[in-house]
C-alpha positions as CSV (number, residue, x, y, z in Angstrom):
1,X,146.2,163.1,51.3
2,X,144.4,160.2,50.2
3,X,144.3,156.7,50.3
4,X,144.5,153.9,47.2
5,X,143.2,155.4,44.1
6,X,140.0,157.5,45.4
7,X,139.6,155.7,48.8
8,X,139.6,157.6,52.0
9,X,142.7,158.8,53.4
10,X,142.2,157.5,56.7
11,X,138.8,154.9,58.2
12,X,137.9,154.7,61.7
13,X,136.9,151.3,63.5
14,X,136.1,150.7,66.8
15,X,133.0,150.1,68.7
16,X,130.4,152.4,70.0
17,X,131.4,155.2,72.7
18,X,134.9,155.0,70.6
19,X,134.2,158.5,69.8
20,X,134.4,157.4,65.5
21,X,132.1,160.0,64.6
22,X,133.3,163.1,67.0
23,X,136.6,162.0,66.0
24,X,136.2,161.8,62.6
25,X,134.9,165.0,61.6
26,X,137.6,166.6,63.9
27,X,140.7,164.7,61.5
28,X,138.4,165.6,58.6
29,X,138.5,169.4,59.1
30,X,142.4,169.5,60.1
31,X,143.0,167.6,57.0
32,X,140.8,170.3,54.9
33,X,138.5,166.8,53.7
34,X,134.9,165.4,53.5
35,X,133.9,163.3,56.5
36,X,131.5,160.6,56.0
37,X,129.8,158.0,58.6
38,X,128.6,154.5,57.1
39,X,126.0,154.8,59.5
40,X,124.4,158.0,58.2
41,X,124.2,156.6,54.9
42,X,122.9,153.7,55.8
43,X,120.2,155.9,57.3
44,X,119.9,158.3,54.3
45,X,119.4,155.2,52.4
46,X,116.6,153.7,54.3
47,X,114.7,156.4,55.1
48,X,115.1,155.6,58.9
49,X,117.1,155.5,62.2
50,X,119.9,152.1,62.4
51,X,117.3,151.4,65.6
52,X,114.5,151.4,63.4
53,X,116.1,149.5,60.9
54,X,117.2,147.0,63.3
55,X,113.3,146.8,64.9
56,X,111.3,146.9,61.5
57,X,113.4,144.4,59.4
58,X,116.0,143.1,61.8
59,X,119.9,143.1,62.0
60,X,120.6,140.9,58.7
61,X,119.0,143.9,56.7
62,X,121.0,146.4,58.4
63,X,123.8,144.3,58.1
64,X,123.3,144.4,54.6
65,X,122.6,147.6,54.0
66,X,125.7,148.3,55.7
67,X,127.9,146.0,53.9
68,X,126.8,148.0,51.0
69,X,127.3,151.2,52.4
70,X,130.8,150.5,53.5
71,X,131.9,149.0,50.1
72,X,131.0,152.4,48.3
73,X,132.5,154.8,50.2
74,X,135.3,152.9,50.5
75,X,135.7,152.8,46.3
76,X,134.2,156.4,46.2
77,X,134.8,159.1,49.3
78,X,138.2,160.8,49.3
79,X,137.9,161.8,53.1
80,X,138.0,160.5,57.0
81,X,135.6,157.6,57.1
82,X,133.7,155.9,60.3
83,X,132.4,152.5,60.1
84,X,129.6,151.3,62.7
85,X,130.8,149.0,64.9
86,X,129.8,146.0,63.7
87,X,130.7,146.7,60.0
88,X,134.1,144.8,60.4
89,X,132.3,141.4,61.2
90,X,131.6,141.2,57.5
91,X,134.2,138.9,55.9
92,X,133.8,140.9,52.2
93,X,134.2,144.4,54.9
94,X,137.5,143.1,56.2
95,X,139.1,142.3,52.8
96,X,138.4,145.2,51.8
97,X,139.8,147.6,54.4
98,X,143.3,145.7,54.1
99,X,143.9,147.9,51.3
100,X,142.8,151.2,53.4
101,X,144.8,153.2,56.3
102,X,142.7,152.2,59.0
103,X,142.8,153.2,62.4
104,X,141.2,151.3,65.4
105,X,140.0,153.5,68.3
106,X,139.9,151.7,71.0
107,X,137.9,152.2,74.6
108,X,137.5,150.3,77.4
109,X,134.4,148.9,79.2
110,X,134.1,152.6,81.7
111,X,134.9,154.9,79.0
112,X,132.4,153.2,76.7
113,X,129.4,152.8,79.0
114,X,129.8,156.4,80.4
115,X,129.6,157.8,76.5
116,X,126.7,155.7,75.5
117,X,125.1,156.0,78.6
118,X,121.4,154.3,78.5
119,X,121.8,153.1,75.0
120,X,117.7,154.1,74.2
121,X,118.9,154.7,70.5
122,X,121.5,151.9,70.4
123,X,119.9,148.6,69.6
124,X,122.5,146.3,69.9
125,X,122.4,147.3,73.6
126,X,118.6,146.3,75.0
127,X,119.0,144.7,78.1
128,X,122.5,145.4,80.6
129,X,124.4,148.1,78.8
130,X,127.7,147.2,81.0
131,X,127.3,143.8,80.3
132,X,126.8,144.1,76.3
133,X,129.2,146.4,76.0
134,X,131.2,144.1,77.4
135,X,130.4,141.4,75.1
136,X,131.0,143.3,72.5
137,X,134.4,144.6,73.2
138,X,135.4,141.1,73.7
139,X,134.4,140.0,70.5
140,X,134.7,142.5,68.4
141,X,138.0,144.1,69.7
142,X,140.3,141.2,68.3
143,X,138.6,141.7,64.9
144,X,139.4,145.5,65.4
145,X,143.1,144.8,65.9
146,X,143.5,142.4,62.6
147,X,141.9,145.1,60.5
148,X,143.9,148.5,61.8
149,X,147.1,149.8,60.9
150,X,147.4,151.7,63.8
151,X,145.2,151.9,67.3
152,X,144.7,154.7,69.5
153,X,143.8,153.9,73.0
154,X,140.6,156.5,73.8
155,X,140.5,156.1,77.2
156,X,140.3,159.3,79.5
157,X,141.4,161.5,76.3
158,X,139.0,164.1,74.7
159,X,137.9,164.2,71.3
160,X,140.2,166.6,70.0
161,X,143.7,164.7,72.0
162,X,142.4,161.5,70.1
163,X,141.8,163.3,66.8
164,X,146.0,164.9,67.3
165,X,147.1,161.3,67.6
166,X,144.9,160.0,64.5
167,X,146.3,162.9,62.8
168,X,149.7,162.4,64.1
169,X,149.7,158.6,62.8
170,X,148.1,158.5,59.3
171,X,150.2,162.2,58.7
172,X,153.7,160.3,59.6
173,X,152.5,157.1,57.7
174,X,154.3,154.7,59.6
175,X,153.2,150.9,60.5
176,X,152.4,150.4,64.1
């Protein structure tokens, strides 16, 4: 199972507290494939944490670094993909993933908070957690929806319920 030419066979969007990374390697190993987190690579790449990154050269370089990131795995890695939240704000990012099963894991305010909790290594979240996550949903989750194929609702499921019904979606290939 893959997806056009060597693309992944399934990418994972939401934002953080989603569960995109948990999830992810959990489809990954049912589906016997690689998993690989933009994230990470971003990381691997700079030689630093995203919440260094964000303090030492500020969110434009992360963003792209990440823009990069995304693009390559999207042309190169056969497997599950994650893409940080805020990935899909990128106009280039978007354009590409039309051509990509993409899946949009969605959580709501409660579920999100209580998974991030404090947010120390979350820089996008300084300040009121509740209340940015809040922003964030509400900007970001409209953006989520035009991107995806499908969306799974997260809320009050597990890791491994959520990662049945990704499974259970990009295995049946239907549009919903």
């Amino acid at each position: 199972m893959t997806g056009p030419g060597n693309g992944p066979c399934v990418v994972l969007v939401g934002t953080m507290g989603a569960g995109k990374t948990t999830v992810g390697a959990l489809v990954a190993a049912s589906l016997g494939v690689a998993f690989l987190d933009t994230d990470h690579v971003v990381e691997a790449r700079a030689g630093k944490p995203v919440s260094e990154i964000f303090v030492d050269d500020g969110e434009e370089h992360f963003r792209e670094l990440e823009r990069a990131a995304v693009a390559d795995a999207l042309a190169s890695h056969q497997g599950v993909l994650a893409l940080g939240g805020g990935a899909v704000l990128d106009e280039s990012t978007r354009e590409l993933l039309r051509e990509h099963p993409v899946v949009f894991l969605k959580v709501g305010l409660a579920d999100a908070a209580s998974r991030v909790g404090l947010g120390v290594s979350r820089p996008l979240l300084l300040g009121n957690v509740r209340s940015r996550i809040k922003q964030l949903l509400d900007e970001r989750t409209p953006i989520y929806t035009d991107v995806a194929r499908f969306t799974v609702g997260t809320d009050g499921l597990g890791a491994e319920e959520v990662a049945d019904l990704v499974l259970a979606l990009v295995q049946d290939g239907s549009h919903g």
